[in-house]
PLY file of the C-alpha trace (Angstrom):
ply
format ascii 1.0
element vertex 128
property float x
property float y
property float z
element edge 127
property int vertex1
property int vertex2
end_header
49.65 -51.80 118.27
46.45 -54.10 117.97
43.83 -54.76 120.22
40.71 -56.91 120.52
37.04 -55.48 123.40
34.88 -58.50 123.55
31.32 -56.29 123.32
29.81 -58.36 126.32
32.21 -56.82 128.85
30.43 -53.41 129.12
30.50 -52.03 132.35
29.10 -48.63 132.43
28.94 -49.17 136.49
25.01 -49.67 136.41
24.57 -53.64 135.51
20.75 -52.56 134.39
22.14 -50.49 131.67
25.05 -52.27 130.87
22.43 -55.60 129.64
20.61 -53.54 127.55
23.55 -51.96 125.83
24.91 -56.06 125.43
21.45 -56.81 124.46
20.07 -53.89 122.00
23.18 -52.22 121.40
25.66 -54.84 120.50
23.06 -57.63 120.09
22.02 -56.17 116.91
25.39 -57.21 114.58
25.16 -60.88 114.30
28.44 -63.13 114.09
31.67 -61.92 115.88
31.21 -60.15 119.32
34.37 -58.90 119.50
36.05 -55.55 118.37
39.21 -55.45 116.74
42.29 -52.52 116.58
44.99 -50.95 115.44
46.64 -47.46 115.86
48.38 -46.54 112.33
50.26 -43.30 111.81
51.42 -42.06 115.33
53.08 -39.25 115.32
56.65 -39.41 117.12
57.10 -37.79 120.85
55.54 -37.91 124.04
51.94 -35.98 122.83
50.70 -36.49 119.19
47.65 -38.30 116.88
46.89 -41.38 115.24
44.60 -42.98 113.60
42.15 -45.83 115.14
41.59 -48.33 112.94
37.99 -50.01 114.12
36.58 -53.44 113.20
33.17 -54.92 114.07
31.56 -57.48 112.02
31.84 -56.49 108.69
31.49 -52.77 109.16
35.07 -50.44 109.23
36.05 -47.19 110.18
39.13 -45.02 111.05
39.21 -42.09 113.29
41.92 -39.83 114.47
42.79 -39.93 118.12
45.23 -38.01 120.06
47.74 -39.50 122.60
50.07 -38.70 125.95
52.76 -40.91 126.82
54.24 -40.46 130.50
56.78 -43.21 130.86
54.80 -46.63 130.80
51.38 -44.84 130.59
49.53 -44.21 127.19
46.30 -41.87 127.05
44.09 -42.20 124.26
41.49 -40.14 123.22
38.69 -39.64 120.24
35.58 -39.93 118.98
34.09 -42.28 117.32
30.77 -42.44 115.06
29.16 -45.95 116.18
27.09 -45.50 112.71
29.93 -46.23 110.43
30.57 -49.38 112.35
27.26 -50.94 111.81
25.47 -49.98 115.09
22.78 -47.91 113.24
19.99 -50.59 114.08
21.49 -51.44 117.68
21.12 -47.58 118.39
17.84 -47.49 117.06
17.29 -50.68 119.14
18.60 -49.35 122.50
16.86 -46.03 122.10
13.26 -47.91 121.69
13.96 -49.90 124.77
15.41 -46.57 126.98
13.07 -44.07 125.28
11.49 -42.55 128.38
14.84 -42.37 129.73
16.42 -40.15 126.56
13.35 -37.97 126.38
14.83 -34.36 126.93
12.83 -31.12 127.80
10.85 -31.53 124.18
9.56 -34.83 124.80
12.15 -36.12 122.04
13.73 -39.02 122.77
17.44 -39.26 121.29
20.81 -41.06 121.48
23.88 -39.48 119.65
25.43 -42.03 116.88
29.13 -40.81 118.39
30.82 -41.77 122.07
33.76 -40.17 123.22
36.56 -42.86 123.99
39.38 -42.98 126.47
41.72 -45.52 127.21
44.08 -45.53 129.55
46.92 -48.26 129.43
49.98 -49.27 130.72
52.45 -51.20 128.23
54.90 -53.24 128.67
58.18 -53.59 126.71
59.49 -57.03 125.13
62.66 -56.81 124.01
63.36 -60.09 121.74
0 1
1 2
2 3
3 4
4 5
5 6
6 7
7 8
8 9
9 10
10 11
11 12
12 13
13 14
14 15
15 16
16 17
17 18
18 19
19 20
20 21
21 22
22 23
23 24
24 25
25 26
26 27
27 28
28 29
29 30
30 31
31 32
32 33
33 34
34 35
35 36
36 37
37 38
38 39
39 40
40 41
41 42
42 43
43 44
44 45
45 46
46 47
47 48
48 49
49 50
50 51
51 52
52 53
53 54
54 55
55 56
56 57
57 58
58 59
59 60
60 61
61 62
62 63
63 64
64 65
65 66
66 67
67 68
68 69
69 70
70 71
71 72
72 73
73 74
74 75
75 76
76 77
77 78
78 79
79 80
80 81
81 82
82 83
83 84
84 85
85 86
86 87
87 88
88 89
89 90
90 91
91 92
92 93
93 94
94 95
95 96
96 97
97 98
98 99
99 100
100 101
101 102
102 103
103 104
104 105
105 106
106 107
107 108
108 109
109 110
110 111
111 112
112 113
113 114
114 115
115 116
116 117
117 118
118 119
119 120
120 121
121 122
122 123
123 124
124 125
125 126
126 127
């Protein structure tokens, strides 16, 4: 299975944060805007892992996920380290422009390099 997020179609449900994130975020990888990926060794049956293989720009990663299948329905799940994809400077970049906003109890303002993913998808079969 392959897949391809254009980065500009955040929607976080506040429009505010989502143009920063497009802007700071994901404006800091020049080139392609668009993330590319694959699932490579799923496990067999209705609950099990793979591995997500991530592409953006020239920066790689893989990270195991874990999956439910009921009927037409897959459920993905995982985390995923936004460092080893080349967003190092774009969280850098985002955290400048929200610091007041990240600032916890110690007056240190911080955003965590990982982001917990979920898809949720509904596939169809092609019989050829």
């Amino acid at each position: 299975m392959q897949f391809q997020i254009d980065s500009s179609s955040v929607n976080s449900g506040v429009p505010d944060r989502d143009g920063k994130i497009k802007k700071f975020f994901f404006g800091s990888v020049k080139g392609n805007k668009k993330i590319a990926g694959s699932f490579t060794d799923i496990t067999a049956g209705e609950t099990g892992t793979a591995k997500l293989n991530l592409r953006f720009g020239n920066s790689k990663t893989s990270v195991p996920v874990n999956f439910v299948w009921k009927e037409d329905v897959v459920e993905v799940t995982g985390t995923v380290d936004v460092v080893t994809l080349g967003l190092q400077s774009g969280l850098g970049k985002l955290n400048a422009e929200c610091n007041d906003l990240h600032k916890g109890s110690d007056g240190v303002s911080k955003l965590w390099p990982t982001v917990d993913v979920k898809v949720v998808s509904t596939l169809k079969k092609i019989c050829k």
